[in-house]
C-alpha positions as CSV (number, residue, x, y, z in Angstrom):
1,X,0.0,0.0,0.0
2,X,1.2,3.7,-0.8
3,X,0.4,6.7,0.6
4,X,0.8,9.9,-0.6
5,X,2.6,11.7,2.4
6,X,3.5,8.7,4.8
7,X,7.1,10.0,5.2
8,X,5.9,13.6,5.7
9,X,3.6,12.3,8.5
10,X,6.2,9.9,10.3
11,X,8.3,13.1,10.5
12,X,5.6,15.4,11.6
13,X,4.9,13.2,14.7
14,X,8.2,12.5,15.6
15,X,8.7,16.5,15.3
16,X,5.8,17.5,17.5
17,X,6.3,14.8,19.8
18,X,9.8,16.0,20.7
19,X,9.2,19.5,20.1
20,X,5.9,18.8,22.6
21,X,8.2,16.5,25.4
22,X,10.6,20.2,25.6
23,X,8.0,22.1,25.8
24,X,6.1,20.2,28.6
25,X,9.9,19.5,30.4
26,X,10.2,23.6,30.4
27,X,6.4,24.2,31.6
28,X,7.0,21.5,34.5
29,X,10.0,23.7,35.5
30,X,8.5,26.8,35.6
31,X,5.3,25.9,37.1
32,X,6.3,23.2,39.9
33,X,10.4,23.7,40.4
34,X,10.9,27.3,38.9
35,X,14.3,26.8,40.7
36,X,15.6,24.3,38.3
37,X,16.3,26.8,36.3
38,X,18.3,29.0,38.7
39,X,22.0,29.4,37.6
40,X,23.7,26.9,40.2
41,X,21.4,24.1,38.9
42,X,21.6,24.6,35.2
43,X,24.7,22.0,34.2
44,X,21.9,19.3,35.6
45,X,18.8,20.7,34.5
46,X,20.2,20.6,30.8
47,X,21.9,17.0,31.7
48,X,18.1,16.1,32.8
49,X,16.9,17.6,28.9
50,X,19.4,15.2,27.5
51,X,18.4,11.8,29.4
52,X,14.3,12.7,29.2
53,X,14.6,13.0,25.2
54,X,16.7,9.8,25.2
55,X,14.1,8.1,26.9
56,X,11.8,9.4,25.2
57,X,13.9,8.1,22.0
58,X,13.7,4.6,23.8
59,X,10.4,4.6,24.0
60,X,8.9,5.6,21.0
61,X,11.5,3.4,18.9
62,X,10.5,0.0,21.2
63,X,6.8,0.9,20.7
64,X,7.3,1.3,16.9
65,X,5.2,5.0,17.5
66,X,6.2,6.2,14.2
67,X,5.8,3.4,11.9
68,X,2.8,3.4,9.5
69,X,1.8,6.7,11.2
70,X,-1.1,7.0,8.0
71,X,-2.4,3.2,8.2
72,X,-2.3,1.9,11.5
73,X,-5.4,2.0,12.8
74,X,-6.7,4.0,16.1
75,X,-6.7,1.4,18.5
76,X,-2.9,0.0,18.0
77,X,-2.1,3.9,17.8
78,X,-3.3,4.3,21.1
79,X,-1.8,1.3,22.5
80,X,1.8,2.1,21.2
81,X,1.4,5.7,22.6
82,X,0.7,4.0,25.8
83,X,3.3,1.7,25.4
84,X,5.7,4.3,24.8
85,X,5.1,6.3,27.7
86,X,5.1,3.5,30.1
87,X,8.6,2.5,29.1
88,X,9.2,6.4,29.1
89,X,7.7,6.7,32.9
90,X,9.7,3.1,34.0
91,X,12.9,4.2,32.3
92,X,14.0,7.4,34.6
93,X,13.1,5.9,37.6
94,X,14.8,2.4,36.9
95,X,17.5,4.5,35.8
96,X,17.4,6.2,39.0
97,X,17.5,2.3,40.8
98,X,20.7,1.4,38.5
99,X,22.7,4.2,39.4
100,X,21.4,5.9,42.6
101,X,21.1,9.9,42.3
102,X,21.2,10.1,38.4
103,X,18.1,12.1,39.0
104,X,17.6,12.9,42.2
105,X,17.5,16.5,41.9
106,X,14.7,16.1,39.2
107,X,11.7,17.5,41.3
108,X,8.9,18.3,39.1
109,X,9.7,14.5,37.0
110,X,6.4,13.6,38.7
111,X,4.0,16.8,37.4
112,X,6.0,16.9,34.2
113,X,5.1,13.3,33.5
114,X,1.2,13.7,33.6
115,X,1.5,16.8,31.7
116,X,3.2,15.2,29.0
117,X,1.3,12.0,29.1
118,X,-2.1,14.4,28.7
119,X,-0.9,16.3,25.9
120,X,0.7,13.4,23.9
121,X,-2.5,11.1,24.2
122,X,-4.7,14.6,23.1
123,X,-2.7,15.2,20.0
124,X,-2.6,11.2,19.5
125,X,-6.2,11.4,19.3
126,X,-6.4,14.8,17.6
127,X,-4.6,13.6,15.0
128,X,-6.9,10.4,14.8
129,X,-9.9,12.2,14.6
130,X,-8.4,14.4,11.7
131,X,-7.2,11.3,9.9
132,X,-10.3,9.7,10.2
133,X,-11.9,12.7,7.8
134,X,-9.0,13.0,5.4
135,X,-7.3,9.5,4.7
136,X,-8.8,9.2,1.3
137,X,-7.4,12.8,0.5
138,X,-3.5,11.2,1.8
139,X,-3.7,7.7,-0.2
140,X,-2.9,7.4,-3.3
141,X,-5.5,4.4,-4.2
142,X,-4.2,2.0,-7.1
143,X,-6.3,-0.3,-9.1
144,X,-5.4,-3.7,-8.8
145,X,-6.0,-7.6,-10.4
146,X,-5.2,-10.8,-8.6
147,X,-4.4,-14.1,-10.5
148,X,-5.3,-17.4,-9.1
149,X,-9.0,-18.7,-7.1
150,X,-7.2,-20.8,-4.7
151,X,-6.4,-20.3,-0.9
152,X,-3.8,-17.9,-1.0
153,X,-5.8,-15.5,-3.5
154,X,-8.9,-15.8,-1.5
155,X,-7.3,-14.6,1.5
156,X,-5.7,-11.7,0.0
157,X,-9.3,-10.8,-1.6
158,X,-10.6,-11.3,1.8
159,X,-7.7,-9.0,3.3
160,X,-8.5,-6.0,0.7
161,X,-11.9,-5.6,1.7
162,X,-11.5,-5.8,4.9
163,X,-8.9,-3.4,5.0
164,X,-10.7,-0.5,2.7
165,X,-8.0,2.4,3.5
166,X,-5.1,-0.2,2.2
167,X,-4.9,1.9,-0.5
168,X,-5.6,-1.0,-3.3
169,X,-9.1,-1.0,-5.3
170,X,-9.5,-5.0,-6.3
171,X,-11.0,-4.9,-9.9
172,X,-11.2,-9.0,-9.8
173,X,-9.7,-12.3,-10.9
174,X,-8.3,-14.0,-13.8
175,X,-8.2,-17.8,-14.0
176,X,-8.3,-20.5,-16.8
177,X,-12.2,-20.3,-15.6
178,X,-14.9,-18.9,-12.8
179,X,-14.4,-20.0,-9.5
180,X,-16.3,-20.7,-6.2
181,X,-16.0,-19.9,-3.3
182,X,-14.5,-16.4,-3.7
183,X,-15.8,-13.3,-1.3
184,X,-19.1,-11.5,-3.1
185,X,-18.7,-9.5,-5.3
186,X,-15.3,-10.5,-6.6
187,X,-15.7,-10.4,-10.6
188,X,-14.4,-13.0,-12.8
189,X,-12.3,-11.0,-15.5
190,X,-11.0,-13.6,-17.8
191,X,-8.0,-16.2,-18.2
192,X,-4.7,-15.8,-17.2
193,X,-2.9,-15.0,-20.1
194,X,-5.5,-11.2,-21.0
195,X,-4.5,-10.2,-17.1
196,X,-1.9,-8.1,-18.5
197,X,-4.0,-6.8,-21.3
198,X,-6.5,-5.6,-19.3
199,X,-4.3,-4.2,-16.6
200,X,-2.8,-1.7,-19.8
201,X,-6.2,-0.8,-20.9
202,X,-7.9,-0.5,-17.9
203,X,-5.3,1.9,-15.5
204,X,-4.2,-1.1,-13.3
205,X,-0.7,-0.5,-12.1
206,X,-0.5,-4.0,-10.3
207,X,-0.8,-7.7,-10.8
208,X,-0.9,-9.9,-7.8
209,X,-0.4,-13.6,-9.1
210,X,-1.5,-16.2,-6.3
211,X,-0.5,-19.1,-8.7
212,X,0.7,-21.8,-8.1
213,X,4.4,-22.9,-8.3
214,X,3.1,-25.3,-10.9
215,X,2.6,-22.3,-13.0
216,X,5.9,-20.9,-13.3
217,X,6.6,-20.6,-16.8
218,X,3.4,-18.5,-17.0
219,X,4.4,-16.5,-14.2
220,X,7.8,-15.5,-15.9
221,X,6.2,-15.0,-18.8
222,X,3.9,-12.8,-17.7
223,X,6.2,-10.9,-15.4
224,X,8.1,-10.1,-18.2
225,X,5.2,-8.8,-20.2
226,X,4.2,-6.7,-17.2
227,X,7.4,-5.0,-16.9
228,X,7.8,-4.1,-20.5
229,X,4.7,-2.2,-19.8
230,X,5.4,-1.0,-17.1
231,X,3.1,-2.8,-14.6
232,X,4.1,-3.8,-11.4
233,X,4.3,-7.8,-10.5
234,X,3.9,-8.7,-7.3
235,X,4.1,-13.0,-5.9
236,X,1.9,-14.2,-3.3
237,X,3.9,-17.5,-2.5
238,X,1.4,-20.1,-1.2
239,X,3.3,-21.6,1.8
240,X,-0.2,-23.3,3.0
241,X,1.6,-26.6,1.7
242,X,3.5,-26.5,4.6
243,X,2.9,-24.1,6.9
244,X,-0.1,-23.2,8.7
245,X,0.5,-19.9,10.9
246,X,1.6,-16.7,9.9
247,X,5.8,-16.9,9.0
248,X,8.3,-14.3,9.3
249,X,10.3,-13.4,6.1
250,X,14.0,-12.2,6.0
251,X,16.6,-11.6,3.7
252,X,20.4,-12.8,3.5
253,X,21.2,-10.7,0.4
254,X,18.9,-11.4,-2.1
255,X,18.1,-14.4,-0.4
256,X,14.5,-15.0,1.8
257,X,14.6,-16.6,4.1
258,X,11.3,-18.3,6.0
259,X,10.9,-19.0,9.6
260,X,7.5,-21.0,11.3
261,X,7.2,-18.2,14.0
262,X,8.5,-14.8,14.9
263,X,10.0,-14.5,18.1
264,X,10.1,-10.7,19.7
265,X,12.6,-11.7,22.3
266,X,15.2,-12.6,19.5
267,X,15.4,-9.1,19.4
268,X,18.4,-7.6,21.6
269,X,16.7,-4.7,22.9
270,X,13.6,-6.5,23.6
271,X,15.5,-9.0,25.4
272,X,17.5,-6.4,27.3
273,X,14.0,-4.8,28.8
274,X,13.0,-8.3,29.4
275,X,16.0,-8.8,31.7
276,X,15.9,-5.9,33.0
277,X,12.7,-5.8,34.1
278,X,12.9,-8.9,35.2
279,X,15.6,-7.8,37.7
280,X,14.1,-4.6,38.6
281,X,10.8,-6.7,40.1
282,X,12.7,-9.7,42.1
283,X,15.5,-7.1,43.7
284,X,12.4,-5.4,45.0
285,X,10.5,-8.6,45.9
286,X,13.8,-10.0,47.4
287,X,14.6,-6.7,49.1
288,X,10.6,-5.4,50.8
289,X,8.7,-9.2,50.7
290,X,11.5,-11.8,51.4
291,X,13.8,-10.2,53.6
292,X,10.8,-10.8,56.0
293,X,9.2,-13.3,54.6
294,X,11.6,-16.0,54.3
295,X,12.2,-16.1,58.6
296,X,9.0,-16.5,59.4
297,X,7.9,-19.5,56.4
298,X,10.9,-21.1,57.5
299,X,10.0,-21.8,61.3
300,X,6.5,-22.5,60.1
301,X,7.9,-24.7,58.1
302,X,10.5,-26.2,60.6
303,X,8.0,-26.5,63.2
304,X,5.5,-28.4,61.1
305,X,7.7,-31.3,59.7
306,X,11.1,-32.5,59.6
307,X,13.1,-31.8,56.4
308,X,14.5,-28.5,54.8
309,X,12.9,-25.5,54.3
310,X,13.9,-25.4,50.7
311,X,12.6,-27.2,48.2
312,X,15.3,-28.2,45.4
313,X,14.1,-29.8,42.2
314,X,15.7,-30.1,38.7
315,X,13.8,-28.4,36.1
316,X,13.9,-27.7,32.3
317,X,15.3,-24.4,31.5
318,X,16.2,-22.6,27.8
319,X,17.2,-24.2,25.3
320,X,16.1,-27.3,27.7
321,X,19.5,-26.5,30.1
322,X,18.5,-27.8,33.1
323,X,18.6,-25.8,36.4
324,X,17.9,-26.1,40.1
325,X,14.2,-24.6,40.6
326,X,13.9,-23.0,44.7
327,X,10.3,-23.5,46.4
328,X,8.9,-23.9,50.0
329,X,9.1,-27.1,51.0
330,X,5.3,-27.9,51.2
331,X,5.4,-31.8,51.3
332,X,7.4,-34.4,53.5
333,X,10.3,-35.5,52.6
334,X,9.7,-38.1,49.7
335,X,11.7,-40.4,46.9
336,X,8.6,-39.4,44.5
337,X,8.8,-35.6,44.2
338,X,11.0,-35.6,41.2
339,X,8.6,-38.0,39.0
340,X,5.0,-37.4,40.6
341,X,3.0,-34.5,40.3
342,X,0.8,-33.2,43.2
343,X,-2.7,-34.1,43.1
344,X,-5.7,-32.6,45.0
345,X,-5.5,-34.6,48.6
346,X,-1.8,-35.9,48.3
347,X,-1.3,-37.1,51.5
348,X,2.5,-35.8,50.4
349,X,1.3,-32.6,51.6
350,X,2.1,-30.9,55.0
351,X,-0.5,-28.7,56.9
352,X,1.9,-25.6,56.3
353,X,2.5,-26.8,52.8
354,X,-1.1,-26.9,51.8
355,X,-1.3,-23.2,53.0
356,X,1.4,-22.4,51.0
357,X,0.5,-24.4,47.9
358,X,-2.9,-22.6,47.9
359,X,-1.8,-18.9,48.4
360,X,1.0,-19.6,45.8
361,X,3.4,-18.3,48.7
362,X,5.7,-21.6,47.7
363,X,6.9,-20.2,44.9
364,X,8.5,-17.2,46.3
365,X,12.0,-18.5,46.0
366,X,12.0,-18.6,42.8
367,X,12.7,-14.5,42.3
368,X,16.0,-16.3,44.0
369,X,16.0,-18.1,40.6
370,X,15.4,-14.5,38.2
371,X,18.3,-13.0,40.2
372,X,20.5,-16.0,39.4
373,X,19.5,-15.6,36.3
374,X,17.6,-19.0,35.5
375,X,14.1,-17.8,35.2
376,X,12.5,-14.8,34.0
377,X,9.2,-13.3,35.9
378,X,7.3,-14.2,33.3
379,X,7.9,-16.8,30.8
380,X,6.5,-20.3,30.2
381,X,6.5,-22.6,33.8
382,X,9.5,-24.9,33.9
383,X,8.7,-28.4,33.8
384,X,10.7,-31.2,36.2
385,X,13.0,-33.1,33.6
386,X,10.8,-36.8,33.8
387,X,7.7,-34.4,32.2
388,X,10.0,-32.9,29.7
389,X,10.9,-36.2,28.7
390,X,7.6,-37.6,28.2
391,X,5.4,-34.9,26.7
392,X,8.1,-34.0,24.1
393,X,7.1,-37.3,22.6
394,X,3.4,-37.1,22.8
395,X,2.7,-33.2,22.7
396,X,3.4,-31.4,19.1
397,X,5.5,-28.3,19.6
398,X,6.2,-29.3,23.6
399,X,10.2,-28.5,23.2
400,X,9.8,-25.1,21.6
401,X,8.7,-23.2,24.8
402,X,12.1,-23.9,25.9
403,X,13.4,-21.0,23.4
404,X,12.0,-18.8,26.2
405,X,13.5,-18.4,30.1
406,X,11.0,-20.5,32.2
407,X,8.7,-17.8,34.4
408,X,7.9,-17.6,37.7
409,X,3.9,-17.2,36.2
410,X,3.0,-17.3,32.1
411,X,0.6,-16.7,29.9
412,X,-0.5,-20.1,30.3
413,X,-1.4,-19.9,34.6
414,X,-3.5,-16.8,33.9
415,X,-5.3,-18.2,31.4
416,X,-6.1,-21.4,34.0
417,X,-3.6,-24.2,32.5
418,X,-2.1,-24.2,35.6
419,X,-1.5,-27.1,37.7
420,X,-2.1,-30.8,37.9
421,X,-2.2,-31.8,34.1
422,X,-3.9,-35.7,34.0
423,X,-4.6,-35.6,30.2
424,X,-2.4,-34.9,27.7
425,X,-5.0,-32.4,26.3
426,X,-4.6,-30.2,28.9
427,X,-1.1,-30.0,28.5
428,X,-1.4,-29.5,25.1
429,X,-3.6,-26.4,25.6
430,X,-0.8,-24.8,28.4
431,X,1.6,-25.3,25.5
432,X,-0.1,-23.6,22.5
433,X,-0.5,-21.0,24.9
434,X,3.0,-20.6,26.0
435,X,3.5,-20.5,22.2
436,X,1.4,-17.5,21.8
437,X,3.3,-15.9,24.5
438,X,6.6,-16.6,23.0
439,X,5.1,-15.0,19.5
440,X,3.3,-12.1,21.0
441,X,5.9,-10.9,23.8
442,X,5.3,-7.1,24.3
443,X,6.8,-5.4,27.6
444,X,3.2,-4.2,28.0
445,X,2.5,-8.3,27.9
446,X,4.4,-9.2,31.1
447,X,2.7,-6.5,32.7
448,X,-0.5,-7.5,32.1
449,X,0.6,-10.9,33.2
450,X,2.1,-9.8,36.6
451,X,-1.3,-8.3,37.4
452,X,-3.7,-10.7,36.3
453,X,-1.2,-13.2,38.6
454,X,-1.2,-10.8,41.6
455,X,-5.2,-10.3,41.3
456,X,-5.8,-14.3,41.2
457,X,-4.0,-14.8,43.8
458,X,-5.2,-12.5,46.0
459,X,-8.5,-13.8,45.0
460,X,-7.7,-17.2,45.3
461,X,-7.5,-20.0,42.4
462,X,-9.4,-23.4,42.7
463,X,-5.9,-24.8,40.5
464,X,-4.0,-23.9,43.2
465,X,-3.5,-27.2,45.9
């Protein structure tokens, strides 16, 4: 899809936006901490410029903000704006955590941060508004033919008119003959071998040929046509055959290259946020929860049962490493723990344990685990090494949530695949959705996540025993 004045409009947001985040910075000064800008302060009031419009920079890049500024819709606009300013609101002060009085002398960070978050969301939606009226004026619409009736050209009909402001006007098919089964409306304009005919007489500037590889003569025939008249040809490989999900596509050279999934977290920013995050949360868990904590579980624990107060267990970490995972100790001392899961009633199960089982509190350790670096706060749930062994050989997919850092919760616990798994369906489900996790990682993902986990908790989850 083209539009008219997409670079214009990537630029004119990223413009505003920074010339908008100054503006705000100088208004926070003046109104809340007008002596920020006395003449003893200034070296770190324009040190605090510098690190605000890097985060800024951060924030907006992680969150994609100005990509497809024209024909991204209102909804993912909104969301990346919010995306960017929560990375933008987390940075400072985890910056402030990392290296202790970067920005301690920034006193209006609080009042300058809803000030800018207001006006950025108001322009966000300003601009929205505006673009709803006059998007037909900014595209530059292009009439279009597809060649092929089979899957792959069905679908991209089907994605056209779904997608109206694409900037493509379908004028229909050419085949060897009709078809079924095509979206309404879709008109049948002759065989094959007219399409490019037609395209020169009728103001089409592009072909999409959905043929198959079968047809590949045709297709270089016509290609070649095409281009000596200057129409554009564009290939819609079928990969249906075998692949049945969306693949990423990318290029060595000339070369494409096609992978079954696309993994965020193969990204090395992504993956640094991730970890930092990650540590962030336990050093403050470990630091305001445990440091307390830990003392008084552990005599409740010693003075309900004989045995230690940790629980030690081998577990399957990334790339299937294996690692020692920390828990309460909730059960007596046992030679089945490492090949039996626990089951509602196991008489396994200590008074103290069951308390601790239920309110989740047995997995506190584990932030021990994030800070060790073996497990992530959220991420799929590491499975002990006996389970590992035998779903991999009866549940499709099982070893490729192992490309992630095991979690303390997942995707998978707040959706309720948590727990006891007695059918193999069940752990078939917790795996296609620690899949989807692994696909769709977002920072604003592993918030949600940590929430939705603190609010079952405190609610309490039958799964839990």
């Amino acid at each position: 899809m083209q539009y008219k004045y997409s670079t214009f409009f990537r630029l004119l947001h990223s413009v505003v936006d920074y010339i908008g985040l100054n503006i705000c910075l100088f208004l926070s000064a003046f109104l809340i901490a007008p002596e920020a800008i006395e003449t003893s302060i200034v070296p770190d009031f324009r040190f605090h410029f510098i690190l605000i419009n890097l985060f800024w920079f951060v924030g907006s890049t992680q969150s994609r903000l100005y990509d497809r500024v024209l024909n991204t819709e209102a909804i993912p606009t909104l969301k990346k704006t919010l995306k960017a300013l929560l990375i933008f609101i987390i940075a400072p002060l985890a910056a402030n955590l990392i290296i202790p009085g970067l920005m301690v002398d920034f006193s209006y960070l609080v009042g300058f941060l809803l000030i800018f978050s207001g006006a950025i969301v108001s322009w966000k939606i300003l601009f929205l508004s505006v673009r709803r009226s006059q998007r037909r004026f900014w595209i530059d619409y292009k009439k279009i033919v597809i060649l092929g009736s089979g899957q792959s050209a069905k679908e991209l009909i089907e994605f056209f008119q779904k997608h109206t402001n694409s900037g493509y006007l379908v004028q229909g098919y050419f085949d060897d003959q009709p078809a079924s089964g095509l979206p309404d409306g879709m008109k049948y304009l002759g065989p094959i071998e007219n399409c490019v005919k037609y395209a020169r007489n009728n103001g089409v500037s592009e072909i999409f040929s959905a043929l198959s590889s079968g047809q590949l003569n045709t297709v270089k025939s016509l290609m070649k046509e095409a281009d000596n008249n200057l129409i554009r040809f564009r290939l819609v490989p079928d990969l249906s055959a075998f692949m049945d999900k969306n693949v990423l596509i990318d290029y060595y050279g000339a070369l494409p290259i096609l992978s079954q999934r696309k993994e965020p977290l193969e990204v090395k920013t992504n993956e640094v946020l991730k970890q930092a995050f990650d540590y962030t949360f336990a050093a403050f868990v470990t630091v305001f929860i445990l440091s307390w904590a830990v003392p008084i579980i552990a005599l409740a624990i010693k003075l309900d049962s004989k045995g230690p107060v940790f629980f030690r267990q081998l577990r399957s970490g990334k790339d299937n490493k294996p690692f020692f995972c920390l828990k309460f100790r909730s059960m007596y001392v046992n030679n089945d723990s490492d090949r039996v899961q626990a089951t509602r009633g196991d008489k396994r199960i200590t008074r103290v344990g069951a308390f601790l089982r239920k309110t989740s509190l047995d997995e506190l350790p584990q932030f021990f685990n994030v800070l060790m670096g073996d497990m992530s706060i959220v991420g799929p749930r590491p499975h002990m090494l006996k389970h590992t062994e035998d779903y991999s050989q009866i549940v499709n997919d099982f070893m490729v949530r192992h490309y992630a850092t095991p979690g303390i919760t997942g995707w998978a616990q707040v959706n309720g695949f948590r727990g006891e798994t007695k059918e193999t369906d069940s752990m078939d489900k917790r795996v296609k959705a620690d899949l989807w996790y692994i696909e769709n990682w977002s920072f604003l993902l592993d918030l949600k996540i940590v929430f939705l986990t603190i609010y079952m908790t405190l609610r309490g989850d039958e799964r839990a025993f």
